[in-house]
Backbone as numpy.savetxt, mean C-alpha at the origin, in Angstrom:
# Nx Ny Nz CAx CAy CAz Cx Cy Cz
14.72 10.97 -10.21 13.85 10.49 -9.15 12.79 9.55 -9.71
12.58 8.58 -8.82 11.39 7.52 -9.30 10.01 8.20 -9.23
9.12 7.93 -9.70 7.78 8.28 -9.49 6.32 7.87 -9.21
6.22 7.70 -8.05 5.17 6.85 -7.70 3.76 7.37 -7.55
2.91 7.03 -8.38 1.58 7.33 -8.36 0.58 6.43 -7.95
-0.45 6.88 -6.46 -1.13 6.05 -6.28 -2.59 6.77 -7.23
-3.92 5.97 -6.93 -5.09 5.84 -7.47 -5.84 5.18 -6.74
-7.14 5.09 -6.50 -8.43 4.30 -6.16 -8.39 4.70 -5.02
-8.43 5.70 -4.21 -9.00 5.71 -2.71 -10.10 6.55 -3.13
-10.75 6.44 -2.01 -12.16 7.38 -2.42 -13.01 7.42 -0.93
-14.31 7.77 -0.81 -14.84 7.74 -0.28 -15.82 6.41 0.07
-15.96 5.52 0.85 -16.90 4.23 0.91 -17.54 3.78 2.38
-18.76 3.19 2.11 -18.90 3.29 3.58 -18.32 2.01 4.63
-18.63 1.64 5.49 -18.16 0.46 5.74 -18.55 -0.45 5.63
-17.92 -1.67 5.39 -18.40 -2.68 5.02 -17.88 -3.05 3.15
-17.46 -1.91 2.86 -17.46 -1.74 1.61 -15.98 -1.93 1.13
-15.37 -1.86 -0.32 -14.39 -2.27 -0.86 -13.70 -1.33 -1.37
-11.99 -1.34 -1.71 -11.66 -0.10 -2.71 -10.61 -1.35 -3.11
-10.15 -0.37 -4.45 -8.62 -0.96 -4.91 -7.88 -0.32 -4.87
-6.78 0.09 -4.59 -5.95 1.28 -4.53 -4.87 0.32 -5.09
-4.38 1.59 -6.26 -3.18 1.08 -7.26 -1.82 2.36 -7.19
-0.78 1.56 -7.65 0.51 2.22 -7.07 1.24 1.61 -8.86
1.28 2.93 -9.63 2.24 2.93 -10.76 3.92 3.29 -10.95
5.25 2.75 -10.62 6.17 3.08 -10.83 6.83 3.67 -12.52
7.35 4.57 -12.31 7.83 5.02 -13.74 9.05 4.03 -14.27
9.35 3.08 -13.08 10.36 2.23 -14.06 9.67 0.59 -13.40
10.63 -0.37 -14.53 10.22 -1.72 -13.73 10.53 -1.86 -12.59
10.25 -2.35 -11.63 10.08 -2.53 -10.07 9.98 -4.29 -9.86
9.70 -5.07 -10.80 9.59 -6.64 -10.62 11.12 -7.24 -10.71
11.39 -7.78 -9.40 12.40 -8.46 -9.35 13.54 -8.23 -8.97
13.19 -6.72 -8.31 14.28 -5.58 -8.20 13.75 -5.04 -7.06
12.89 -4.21 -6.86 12.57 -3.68 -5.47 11.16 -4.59 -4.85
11.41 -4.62 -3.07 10.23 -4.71 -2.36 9.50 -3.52 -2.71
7.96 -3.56 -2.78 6.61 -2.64 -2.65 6.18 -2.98 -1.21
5.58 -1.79 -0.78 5.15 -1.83 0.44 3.62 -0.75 -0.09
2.49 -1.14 0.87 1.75 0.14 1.26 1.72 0.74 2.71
1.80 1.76 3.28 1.52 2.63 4.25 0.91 3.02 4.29
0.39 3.46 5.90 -0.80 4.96 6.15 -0.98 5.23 7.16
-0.81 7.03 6.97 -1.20 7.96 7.67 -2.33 8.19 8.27
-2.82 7.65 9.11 -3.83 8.94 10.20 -3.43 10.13 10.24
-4.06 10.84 10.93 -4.35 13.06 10.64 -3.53 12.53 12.37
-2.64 13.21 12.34 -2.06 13.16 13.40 -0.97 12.05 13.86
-0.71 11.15 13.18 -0.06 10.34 13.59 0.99 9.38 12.85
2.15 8.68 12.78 2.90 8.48 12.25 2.65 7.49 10.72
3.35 7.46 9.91 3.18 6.04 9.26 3.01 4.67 9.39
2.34 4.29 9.21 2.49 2.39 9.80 2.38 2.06 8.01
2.95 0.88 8.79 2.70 -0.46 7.93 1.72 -1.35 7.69
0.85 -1.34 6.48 0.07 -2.24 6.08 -0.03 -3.54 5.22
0.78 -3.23 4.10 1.13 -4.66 3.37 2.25 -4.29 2.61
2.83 -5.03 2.65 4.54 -5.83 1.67 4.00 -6.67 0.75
5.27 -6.58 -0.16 5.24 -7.66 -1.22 6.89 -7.77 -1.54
7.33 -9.00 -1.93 8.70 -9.04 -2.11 9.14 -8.71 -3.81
9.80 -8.69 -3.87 10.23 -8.40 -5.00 10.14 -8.81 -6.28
9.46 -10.00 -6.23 8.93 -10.99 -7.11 7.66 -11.54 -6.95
7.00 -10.90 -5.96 5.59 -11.47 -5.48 5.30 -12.63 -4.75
6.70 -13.34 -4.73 6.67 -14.48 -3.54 6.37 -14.61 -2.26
6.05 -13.25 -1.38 6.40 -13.10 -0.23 5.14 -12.22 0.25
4.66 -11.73 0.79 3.48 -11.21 0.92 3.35 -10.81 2.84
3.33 -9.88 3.45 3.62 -9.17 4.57 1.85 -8.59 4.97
1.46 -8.80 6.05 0.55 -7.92 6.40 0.22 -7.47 7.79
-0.34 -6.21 8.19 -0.11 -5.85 9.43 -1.16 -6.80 10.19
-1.44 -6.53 11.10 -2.49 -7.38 12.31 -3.85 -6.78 11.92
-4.10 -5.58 11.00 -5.30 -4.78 10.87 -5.81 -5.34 9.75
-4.56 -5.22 8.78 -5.15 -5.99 7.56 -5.42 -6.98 7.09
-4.73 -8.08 7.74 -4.73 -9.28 7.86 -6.27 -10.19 7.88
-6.63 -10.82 6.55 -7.29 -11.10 6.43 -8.51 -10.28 5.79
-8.33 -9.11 5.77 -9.04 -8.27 4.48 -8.55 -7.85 3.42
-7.40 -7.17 4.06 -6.35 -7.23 2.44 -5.69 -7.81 1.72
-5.56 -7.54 0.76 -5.02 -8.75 -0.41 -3.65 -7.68 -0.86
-2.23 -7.76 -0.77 -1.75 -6.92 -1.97 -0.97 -7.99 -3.14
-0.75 -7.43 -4.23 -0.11 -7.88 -5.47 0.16 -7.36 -5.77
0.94 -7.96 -7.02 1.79 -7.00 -7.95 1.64 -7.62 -9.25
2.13 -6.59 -10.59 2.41 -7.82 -11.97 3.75 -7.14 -11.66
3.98 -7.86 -13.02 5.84 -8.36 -13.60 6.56 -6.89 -14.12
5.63 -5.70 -13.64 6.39 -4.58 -14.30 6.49 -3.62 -13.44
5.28 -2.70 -13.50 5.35 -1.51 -13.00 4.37 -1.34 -11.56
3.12 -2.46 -11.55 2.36 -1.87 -10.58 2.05 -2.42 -9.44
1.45 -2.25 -8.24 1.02 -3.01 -7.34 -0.09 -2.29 -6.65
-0.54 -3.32 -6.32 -2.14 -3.12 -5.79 -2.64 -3.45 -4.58
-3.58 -2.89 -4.24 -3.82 -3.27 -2.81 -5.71 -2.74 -2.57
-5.91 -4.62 -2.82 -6.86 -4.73 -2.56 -7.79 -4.92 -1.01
-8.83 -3.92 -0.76 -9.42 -3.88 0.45 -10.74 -3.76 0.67
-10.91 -4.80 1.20 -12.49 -5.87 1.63 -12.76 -5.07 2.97
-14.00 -5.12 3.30 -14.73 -5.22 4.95 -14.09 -3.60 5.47
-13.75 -3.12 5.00 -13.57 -1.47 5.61 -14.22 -1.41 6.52
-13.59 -0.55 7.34 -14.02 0.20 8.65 -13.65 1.38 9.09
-14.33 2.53 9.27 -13.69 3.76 9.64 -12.36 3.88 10.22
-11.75 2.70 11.00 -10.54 2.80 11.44 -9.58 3.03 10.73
-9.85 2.55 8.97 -8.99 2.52 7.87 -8.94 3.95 7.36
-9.96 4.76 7.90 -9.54 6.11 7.06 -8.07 6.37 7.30
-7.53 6.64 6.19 -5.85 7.62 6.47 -5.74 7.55 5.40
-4.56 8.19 4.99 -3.98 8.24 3.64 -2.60 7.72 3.07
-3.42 6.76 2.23 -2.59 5.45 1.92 -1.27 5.98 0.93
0.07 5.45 1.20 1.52 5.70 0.25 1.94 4.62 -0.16
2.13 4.49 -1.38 2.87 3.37 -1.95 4.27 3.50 -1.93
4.96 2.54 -1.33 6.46 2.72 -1.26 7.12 1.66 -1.84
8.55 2.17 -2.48 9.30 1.16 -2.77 11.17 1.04 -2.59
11.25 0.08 -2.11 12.65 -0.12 -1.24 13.37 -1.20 -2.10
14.32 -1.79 -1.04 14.99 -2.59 -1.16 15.40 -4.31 -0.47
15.29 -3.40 0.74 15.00 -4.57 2.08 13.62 -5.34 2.63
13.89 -6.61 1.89 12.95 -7.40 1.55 12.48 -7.64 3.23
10.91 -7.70 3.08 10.34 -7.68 3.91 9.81 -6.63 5.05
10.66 -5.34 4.81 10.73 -4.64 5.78 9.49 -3.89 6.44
9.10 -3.78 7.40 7.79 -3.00 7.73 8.40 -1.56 8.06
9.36 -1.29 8.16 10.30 -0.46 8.60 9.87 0.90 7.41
9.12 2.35 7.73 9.20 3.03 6.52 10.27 3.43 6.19
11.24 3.34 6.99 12.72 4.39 7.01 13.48 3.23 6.00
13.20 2.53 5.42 13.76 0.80 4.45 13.28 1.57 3.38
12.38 2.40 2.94 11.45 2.36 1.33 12.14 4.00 1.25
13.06 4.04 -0.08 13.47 5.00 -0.45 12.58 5.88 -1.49
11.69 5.36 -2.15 10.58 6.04 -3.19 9.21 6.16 -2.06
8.61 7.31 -2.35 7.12 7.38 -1.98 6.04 8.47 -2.84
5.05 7.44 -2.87 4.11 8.31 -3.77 3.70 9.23 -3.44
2.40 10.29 -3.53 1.97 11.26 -2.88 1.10 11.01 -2.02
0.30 9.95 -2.03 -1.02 9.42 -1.23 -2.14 9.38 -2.14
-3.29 8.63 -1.82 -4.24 8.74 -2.08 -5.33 8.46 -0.60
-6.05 9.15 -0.62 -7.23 9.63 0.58 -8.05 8.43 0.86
-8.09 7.34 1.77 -9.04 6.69 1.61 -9.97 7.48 3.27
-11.48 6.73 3.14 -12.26 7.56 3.96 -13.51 6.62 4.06
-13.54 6.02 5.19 -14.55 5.26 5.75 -15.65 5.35 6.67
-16.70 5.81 6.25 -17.44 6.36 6.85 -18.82 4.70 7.63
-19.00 5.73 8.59 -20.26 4.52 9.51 -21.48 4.16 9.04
C-alpha cells in the first residue's frame, strides 16, 4: 500500500495562512495526478485543488480559486498553499493520489492520506 502523509493544518484565524503538505512513500512525479480534498463534520468530500502529473496542469474549486496555490516537486510531495482563510475552510483536508488526470472526481484517487485538521476561526 502507498502511504500518504499529510502535515501543516492547524489552528488560524481568519484572514490568516497555512501550508499543508502531502508526502508519498514512492515517486509520484510524472506518474500519478495529486489532488487535495475536504471534509466538513457531516458532509461529503469535495474537491479543492489538482495537479497533473507533472505539474503542468493545475485544477481549482470555485472556493479556492484565487487563494490557493497547489504544487508539487519532481518526487514525492505536494503542497497546498492557503491565503485569506475563512471559517468556511474549516474541514479536514486529504491528500490524494490517482491516475485520471484532472479528475475532481474522489472515486478517480486510489491512495488517501489520513487528514490533517485545518480550523478557522472568526
Amino acid at each position: 500500500q502507498v502511504q500518504l502523509v499529510e502535515s501543516g493544518g492547524g489552528l488560524v484565524q481568519a484572514g490568516g495562512s497555512l501550508r499543508l503538505s502531502c508526502t508519498a512513500s514512492i515517486r509520484t512525479f510524472s506518474i500519478h495526478t495529486m489532488a487535495w480534498f475536504r471534509q466538513h463534520s457531516g458532509k461529503e468530500r469535495e474537491f479543492v485543488a489538482g495537479i497533473g502529473r507533472r505539474g503542468g496542469n493545475t485544477y481549482y474549486s470555485d472556493s479556492a480559486k484565487g487563494r490557493f496555490t497547489i504544487t508539487r516537486d519532481n518526487a514525492k510531495s505536494m503542497y497546498l498553499e492557503m491565503n485569506s482563510l475563512e471559517p468556511e475552510d474549516t474541514a479536514e483536508y486529504y491528500c490524494a493520489l490517482g491516475r485520471q488526470p484532472g479528475s475532481k472526481n474522489s472515486n478517480d484517487y486510489q491512495y488517501w492520506g489520513q487528514g490533517t485538521q485545518v480550523t478557522v476561526s472568526s
